[in-house]
C-alpha positions in Angstrom: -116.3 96.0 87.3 -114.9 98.8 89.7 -118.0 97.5 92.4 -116.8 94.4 92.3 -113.2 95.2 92.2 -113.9 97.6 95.1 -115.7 94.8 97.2 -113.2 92.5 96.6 -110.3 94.8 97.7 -113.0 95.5 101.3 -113.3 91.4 101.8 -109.5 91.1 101.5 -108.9 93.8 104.3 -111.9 92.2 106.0 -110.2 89.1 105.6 -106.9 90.3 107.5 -109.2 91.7 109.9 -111.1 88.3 111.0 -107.5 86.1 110.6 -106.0 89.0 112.9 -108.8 88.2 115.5 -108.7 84.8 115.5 -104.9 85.3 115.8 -105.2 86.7 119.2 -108.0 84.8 120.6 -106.4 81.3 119.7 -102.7 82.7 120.5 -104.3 83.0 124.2 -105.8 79.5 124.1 -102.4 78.2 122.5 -99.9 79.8 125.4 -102.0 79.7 128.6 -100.8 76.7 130.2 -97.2 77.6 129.3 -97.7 80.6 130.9 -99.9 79.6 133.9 -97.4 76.5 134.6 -94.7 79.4 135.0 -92.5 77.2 132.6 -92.1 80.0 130.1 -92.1 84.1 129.9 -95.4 85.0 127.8 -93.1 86.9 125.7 -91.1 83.7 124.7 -94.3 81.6 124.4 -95.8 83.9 122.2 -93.0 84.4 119.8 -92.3 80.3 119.5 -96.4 80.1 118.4 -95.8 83.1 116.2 -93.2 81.9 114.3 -94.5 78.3 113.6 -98.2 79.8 113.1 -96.4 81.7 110.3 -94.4 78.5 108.7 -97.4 75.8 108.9 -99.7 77.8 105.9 -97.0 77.1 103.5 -95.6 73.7 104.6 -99.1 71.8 104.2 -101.8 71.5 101.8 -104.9 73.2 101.6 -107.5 70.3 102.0 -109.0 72.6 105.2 -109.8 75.4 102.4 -111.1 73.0 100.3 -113.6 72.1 102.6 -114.9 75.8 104.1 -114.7 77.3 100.3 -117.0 74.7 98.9 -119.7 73.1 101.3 -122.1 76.7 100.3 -122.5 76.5 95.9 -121.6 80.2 94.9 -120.5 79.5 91.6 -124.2 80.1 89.9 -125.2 82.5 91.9 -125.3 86.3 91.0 -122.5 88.7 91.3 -124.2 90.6 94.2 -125.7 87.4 96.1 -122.4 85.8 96.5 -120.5 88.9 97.7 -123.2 88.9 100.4 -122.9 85.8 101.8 -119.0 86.2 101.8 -119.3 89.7 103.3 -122.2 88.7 105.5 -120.2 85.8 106.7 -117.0 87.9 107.8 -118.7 90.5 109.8 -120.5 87.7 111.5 -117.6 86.1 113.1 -115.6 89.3 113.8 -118.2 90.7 115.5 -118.8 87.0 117.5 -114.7 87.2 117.9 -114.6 90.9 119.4 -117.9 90.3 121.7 -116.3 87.1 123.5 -112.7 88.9 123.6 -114.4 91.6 125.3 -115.7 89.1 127.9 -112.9 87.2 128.2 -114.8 83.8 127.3 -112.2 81.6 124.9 -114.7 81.5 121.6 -114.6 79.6 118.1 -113.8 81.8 115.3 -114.3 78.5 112.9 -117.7 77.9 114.7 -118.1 81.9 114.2 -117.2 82.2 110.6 -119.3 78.3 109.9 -122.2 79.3 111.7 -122.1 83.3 109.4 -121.5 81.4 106.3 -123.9 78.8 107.1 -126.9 81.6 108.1 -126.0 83.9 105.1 -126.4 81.1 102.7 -129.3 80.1 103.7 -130.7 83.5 103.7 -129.5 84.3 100.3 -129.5 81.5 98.7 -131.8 78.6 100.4 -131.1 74.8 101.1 -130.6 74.0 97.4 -127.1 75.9 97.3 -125.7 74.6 100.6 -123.2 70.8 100.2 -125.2 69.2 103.4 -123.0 66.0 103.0 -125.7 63.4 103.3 -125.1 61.5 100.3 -121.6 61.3 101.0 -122.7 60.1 104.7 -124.2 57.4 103.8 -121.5 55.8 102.0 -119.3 56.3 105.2 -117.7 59.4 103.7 -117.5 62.9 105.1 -117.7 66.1 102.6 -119.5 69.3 102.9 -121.2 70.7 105.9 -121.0 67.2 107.4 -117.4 67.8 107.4 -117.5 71.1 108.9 -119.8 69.9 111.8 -117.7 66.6 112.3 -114.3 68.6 112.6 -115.3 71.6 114.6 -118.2 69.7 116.9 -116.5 66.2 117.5 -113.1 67.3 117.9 -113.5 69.2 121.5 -114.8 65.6 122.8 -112.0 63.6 120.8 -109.7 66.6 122.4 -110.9 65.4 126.2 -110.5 61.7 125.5 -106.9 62.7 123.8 -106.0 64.8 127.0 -107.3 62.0 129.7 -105.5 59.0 128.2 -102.0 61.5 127.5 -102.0 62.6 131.1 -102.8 58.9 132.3 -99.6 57.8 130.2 -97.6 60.2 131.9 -98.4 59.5 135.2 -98.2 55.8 134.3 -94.7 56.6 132.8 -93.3 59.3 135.6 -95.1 57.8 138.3 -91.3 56.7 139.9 -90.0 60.2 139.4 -89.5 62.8 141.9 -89.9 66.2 141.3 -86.7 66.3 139.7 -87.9 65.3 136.0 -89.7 68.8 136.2 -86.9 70.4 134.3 -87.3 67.6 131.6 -91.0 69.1 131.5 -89.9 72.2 130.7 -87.4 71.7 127.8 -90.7 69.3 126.4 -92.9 72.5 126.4 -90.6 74.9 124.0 -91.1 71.4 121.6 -95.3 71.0 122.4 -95.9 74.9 122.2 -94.3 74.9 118.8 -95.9 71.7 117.6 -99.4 73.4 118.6 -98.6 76.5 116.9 -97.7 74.5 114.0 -100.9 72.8 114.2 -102.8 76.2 114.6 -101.6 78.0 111.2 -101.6 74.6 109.2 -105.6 74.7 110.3 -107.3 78.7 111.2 -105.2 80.1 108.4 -106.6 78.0 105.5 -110.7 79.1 106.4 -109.7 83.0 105.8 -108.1 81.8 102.4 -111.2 79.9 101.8 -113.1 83.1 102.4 -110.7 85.0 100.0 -111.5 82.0 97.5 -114.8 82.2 97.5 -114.8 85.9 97.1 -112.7 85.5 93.9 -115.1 83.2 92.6 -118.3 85.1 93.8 -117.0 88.5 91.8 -116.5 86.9 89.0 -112.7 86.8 89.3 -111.9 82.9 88.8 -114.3 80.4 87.2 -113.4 77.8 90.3 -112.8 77.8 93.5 -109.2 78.4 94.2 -106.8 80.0 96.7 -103.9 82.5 94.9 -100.6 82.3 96.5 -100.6 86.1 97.8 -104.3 84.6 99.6 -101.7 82.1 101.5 -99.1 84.6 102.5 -101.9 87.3 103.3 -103.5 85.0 105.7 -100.3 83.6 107.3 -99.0 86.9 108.2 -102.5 88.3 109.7 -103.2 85.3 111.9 -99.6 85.9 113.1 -99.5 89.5 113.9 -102.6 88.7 115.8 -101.0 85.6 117.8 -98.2 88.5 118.7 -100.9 90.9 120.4 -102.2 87.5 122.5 -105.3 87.8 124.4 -104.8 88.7 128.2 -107.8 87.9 129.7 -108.3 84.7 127.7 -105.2 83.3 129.2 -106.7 84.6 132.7 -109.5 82.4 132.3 -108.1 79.2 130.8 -104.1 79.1 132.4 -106.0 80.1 136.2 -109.7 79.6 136.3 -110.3 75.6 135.5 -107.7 74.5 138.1 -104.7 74.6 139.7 -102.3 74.3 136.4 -98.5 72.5 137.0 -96.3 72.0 134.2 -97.3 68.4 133.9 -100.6 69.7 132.7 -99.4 72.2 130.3 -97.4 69.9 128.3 -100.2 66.6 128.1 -102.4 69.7 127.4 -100.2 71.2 124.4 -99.8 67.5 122.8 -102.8 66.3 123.0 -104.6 69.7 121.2 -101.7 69.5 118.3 -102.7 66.0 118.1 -106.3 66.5 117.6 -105.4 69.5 115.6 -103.1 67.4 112.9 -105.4 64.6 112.8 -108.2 67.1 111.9 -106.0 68.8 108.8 -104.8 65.9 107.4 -108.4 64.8 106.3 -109.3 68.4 105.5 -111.7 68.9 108.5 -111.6 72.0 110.2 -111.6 72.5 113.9 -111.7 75.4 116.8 -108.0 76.0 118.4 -109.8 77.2 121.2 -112.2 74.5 121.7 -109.4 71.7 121.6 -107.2 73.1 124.0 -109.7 74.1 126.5 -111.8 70.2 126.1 -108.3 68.9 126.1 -107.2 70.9 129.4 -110.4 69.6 131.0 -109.5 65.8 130.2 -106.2 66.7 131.7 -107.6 68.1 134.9 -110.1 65.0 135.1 -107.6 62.7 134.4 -105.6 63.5 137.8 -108.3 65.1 139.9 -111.8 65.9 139.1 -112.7 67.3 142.0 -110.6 69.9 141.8 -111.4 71.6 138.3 -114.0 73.8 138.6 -116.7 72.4 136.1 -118.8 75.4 136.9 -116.6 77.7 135.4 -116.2 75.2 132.4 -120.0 74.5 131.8 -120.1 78.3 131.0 -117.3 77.8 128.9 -119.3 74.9 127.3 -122.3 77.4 127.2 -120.8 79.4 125.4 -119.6 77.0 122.3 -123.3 76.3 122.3 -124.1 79.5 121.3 -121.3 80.2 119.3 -123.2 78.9 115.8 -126.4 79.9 116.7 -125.6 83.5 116.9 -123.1 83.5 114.3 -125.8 82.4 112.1 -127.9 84.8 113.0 -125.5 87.6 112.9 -124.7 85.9 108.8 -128.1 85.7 108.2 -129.0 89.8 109.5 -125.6 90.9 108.4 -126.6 89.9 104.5 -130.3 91.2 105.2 -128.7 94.2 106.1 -125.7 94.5 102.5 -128.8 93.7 100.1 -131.1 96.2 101.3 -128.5 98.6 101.2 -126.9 97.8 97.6 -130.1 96.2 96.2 -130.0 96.8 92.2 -132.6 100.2 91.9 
């Protein structure tokens, strides 16, 4: 019992860990065009996603935790095997998390920590133990890894079409207005950056409490799947701390190397990600910060001129998502390789 109490104790400060890192990377993603618009101080548009970041966990249900904790079966596996796939899974997306910070390429710590669960499971436990969804498909329903894929793959297209047809209606609706209404802008933004960081918390939080879940459940802890109310706070205030330290070079590349940003831009931008964001928690699906703000800056950009973003440097972007699961699952799957060998049974 002291292994397993020991191991749970490591995941928990693991946990922290990965919700801190995902903290700054999205926090960059989340305050780039306020900052690149020149509407707001970073300090100021850092501390407005802080604080609603920390309020969203408790304000909203936990359908998002639901989801992550239960598409891999743990309950019937062993002791050790579970704690594996969990462990396995963290240490894939922190690791996919500090390489893409280090580049200063805006990644997906959902697709990070999907993709190590994903590759772990399948390692550990096979096909059999993993919720695919298919059933649930056919009768028009999402569960399981179906789920996952729907909410973190379809959202950064739904967040492009979202960010077109917004920044269409406002031009539709200014299109009288001199430069006067910026101001009006401005005031919209403190409104949109909180709504977004709202949006953020009420989603990213809930997959490290799903973690911590599963963990409880894996070690023999809880007979269900659950998430314990210190999970909730533990979460909130990691992802938060992390949004505080922000991500410079993240904001470099998304708030001044797509295009040319204006205010305009930032606030069609910082509605239509919450948007997508809310939709996606209210049915429980799960989906990338980063991937709907930066698909949803693009549709912005293509919506007024397309000639002037620079797809080049957002087809690398794209590359990079691509990537994202594929690695990550092959970081779960060597990353579990590597804690069985080493705490194998004798």
């Amino acid at each position: 019992m002291e292994s397993l109490s020991i191991a749970l104790v490591l995941v928990v400060i693991t946990v922290a860990a990965y919700d801190f890192t995902n903290g700054f990377h999205d926090a960059a993603d989340m305050v780039a065009t306020a900052i690149a618009s020149r509407a707001m101080r970073p300090a100021t548009a850092i501390t407005i996603v802080s604080i609603f970041t920390l309020m969203a966990p408790f304000t909203v249900g936990l359908a998002v935790a639901d989801t992550v904790g239960t598409f891999i079966d743990i309950s019937d596996l062993s002791h050790q095997l579970g704690e594996a796939i969990v462990i396995a899974a963290l240490l894939a997306a922190i690791s996919y998390n500090l390489i893409t910070w280090k580049l200063g390429y805006p990644s997906s710590s959902s697709n990070s920590l999907a993709g190590g669960l994903t590759g772990a499971g399948l390692y550990a436990a096979g096909t059999s133990h993993i919720n695919w969804g298919w059933e649930a498909l056919q009768q028009f329903q999402l569960e399981g890894l179906m789920k996952v894929g729907a909410g973190l793959l379809v959202s950064p297209l739904f967040g492009f079409i979202i960010g077109y047809l917004i920044m269409k209606l406002i031009f539709l609706v200014f299109r009288h207005f001199s430069v006067r209404i910026r101001p009006l802008f401005i005031i919209t933004q403190y409104f949109s950056v909180a709504w977004l960081g709202f949006s953020h918390g009420a989603n990213d939080a809930q997959k490290g409490m799903a973690i911590i879940g599963m963990m409880l459940l894996a070690s023999g802890h809880t007979q269900v799947f659950s998430v314990p109310d210190w999970a909730i706070l533990l979460c909130a205030v990691s992802i938060t701390l992390g949004t505080m330290f922000g991500g410079w070079s993240i904001i470099k590349t998304l708030g001044f190397g797509l295009y040319r940003l204006r205010t305009i831009h930032a606030v069609a931008n910082q509605l239509g990600s919450a948007l997508v964001n809310s939709l996606a928690t209210s049915i429980g699906a799960p989906t990338s910060t980063t991937q709907v703000v930066t698909a949803t800056l693009l549709g912005n950009g293509a919506a007024e001129k397309p000639q002037h973003v620079r797809w080049g440097k957002a087809a690398g972007i794209v590359a990079g998502w691509w990537l994202n699961i594929p690695v990550s699952m092959l970081l779960g799957a060597t990353y579990c390789f590597v804690y069985l060998a080493l705490w194998s049974p004798a």
